[in-house]
N, C-alpha and C positions, 0 to 999 in steps of 0.2 A: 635273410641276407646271405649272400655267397660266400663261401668258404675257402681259403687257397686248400689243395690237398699235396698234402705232401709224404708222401712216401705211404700213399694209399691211406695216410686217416687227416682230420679237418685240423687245421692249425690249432683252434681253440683244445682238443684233444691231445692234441703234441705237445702242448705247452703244458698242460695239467700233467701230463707224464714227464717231462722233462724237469720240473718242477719238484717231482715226488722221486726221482732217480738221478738224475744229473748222469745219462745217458748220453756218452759223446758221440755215438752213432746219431740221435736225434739232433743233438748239435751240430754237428756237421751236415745233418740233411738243410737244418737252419740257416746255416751257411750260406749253406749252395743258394737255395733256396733267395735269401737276399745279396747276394755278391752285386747284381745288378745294380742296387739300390747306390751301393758305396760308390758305384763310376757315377752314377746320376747325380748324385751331392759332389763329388769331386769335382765334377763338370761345371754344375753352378758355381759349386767357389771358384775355380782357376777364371773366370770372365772378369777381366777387369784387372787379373794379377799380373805382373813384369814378368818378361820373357824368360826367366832365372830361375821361378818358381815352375818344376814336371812335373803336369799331367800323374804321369805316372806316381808320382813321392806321393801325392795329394791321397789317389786312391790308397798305398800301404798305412798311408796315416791313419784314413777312414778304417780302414780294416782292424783297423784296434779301436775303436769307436763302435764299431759292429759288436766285435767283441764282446764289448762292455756290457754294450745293449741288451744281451743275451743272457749275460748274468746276474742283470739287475731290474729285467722285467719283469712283472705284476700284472698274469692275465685276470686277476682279479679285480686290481683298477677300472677295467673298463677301458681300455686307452686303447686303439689297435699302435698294435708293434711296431707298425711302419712311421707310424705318427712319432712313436717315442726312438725310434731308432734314427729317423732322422736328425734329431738333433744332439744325438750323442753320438753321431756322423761327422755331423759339420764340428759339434763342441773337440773333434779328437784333432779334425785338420788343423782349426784355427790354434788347438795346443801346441801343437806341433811346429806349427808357423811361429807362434811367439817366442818359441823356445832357441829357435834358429836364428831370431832377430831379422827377417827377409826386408825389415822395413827399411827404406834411407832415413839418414839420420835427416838429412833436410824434411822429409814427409813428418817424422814423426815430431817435428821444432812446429811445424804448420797445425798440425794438428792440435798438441800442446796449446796453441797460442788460440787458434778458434774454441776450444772446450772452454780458456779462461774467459775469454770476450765472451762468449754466451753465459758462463757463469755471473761473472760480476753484473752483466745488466742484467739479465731474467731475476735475478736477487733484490734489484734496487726497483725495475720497472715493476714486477712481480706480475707480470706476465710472459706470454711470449717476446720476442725482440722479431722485428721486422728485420728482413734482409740488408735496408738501406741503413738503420741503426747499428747491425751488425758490422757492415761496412763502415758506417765511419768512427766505430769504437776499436775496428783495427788498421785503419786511417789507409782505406785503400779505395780505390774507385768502384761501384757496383760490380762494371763489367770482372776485372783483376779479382773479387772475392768470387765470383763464381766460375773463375778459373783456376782459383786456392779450393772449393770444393770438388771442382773433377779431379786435381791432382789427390787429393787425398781420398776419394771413394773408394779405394780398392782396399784401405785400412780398416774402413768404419764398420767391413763386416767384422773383423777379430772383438771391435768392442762389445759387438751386442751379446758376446756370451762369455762376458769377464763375470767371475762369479761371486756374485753380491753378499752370500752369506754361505758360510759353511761352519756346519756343528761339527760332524766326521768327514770321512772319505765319500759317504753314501746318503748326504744331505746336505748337495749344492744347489742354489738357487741362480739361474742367469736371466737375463730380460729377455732372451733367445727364448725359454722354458716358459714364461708367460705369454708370451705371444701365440707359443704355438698350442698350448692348450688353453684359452682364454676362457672356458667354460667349466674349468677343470679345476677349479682354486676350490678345494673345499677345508674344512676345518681342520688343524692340524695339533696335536701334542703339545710341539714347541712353538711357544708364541712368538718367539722372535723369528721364526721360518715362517710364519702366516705373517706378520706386522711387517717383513721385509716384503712379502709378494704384493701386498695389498698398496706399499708404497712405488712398486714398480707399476703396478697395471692404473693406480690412479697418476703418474705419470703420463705411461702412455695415451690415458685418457688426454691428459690434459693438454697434449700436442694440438698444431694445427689441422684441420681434419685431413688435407691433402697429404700431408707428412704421416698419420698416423693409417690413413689407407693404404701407403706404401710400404710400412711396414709390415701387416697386415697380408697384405696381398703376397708378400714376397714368403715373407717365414709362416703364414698360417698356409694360406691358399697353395704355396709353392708356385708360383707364377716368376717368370723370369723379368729381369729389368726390363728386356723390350715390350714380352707381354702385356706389363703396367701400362706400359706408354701407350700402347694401344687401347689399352679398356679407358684410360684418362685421356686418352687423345693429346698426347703431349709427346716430347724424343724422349729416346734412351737416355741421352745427356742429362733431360733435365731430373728423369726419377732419376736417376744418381745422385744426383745433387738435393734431392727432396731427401732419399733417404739418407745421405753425411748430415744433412742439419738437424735432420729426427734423432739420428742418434749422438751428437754433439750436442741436440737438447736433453736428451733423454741423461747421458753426463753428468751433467750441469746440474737438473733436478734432484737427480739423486747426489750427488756429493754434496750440495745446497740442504739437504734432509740432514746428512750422515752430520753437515757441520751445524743441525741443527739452526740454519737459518730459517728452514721453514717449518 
């Protein structure tokens, strides 16, 4: 398997040294090395965001996300970097975004009120809820509700990587971090950080399979919204809207767990 080379020796080389010295020459070759990666993840988040939220912010955010990445990587996991770098990428913009408040307060009243209607019926039906159910348990017309999920798709990325369990600073769990290593779940220490993944990914299992390929596609593959639409032969509009209700299900399952309904 090919190797990046960086600064004349193999990644996996650089990182056992870096590892064993915490050499900021090597770090900063790292750096350089991924800078590109942070404008690529800044790029996918800002699609979809308000005019209000820069390009530019997006990327500094990333770059403390890179950061992190850097300090808390494990070439012995097995995991390549970029894999786990991405998502401690996006996990630093979308902190960053929460912490600014970027949302309208009307989006975030919209969204509130969809997470409760899919809660209370997926609780009572104990299955998924159809669109049209969905709809008339928030007594709006089909068309009107799936124009309540364009308006809020540009929020539902901050949810997927609210972080569902934390023992320390250095042991968070996000639905973001199941997705993106879906193969990757193996046995761990603390049981409650394995009994929390295990209720995330039998979650996402249990989504509609349209909804959970969009997930899938987007945070595993790295496939953009339009690209979905293309491989499912449907619009951008509608995986938007496929991916708000995956994660307005995904929600709902889990708070439905945490209050021990299921």
């Amino acid at each position: 398997m090919d190797e990046n080379i960086i600064n004349g020796k193999t990644e996996s080389d650089l990182w056992l040294e870096y590892r064993r010295t915490r050499d900021q020459s090597i770090r900063d070759a790292i750096i350089t090395q991924y800078a590109p990666l942070v404008k690529y993840v800044a790029g996918k988040v800002s699609v979809g965001m308000p005019a209000s939220v820069d390009f530019d912010d997006l990327v500094g955010f990333g770059v403390f996300g890179l950061l992190d990445a850097i300090e808390k990587f494990d070439p012995e996991k097995h995991v390549k970097f970029k894999t786990y770098a991405v998502t401690r990428i996006r996990g630093a913009i979308f902190d960053e975004l929460r912490s600014i408040d970027w949302v309208p307060r009307s989006v975030r009243q919209k969204t509130r009120e969809l997470d409760e209607a899919v809660q209370r019926l997926e609780s009572s039906l104990g299955r998924s809820a159809t669109d049209e159910e969905i709809a008339q348990e928030l007594d709006m017309e089909l068309d009107q509700y799936n124009q309540v999920l364009l308006k809020i798709s540009g929020t539902s990325m901050l949810s997927l990587n609210d972080v569902w369990f934390a023992g320390d600073d250095n042991d968070k769990i996000s639905i973001a971090d199941s997705i993106e290593s879906p193969s990757s779940l193996r046995p761990d220490s603390i049981a409650e950080r394995e009994e929390i993944k295990r209720v995330i990914v039998e979650a996402i299992n249990e989504l509609p399979e349209k909804e959970k390929k969009v997930l899938v596609l987007y945070y595993y593959e790295d496939l953009t919204l339009k690209e979905i639409g293309q491989v499912l032969d449907v619009t951008e509009s509608r995986i938007s809207q496929l991916h708000t209700k995956a994660i307005s299900r995904l929600r709902a399952k889990l708070t439905n767990i945490k209050k021990g309904i299921f």
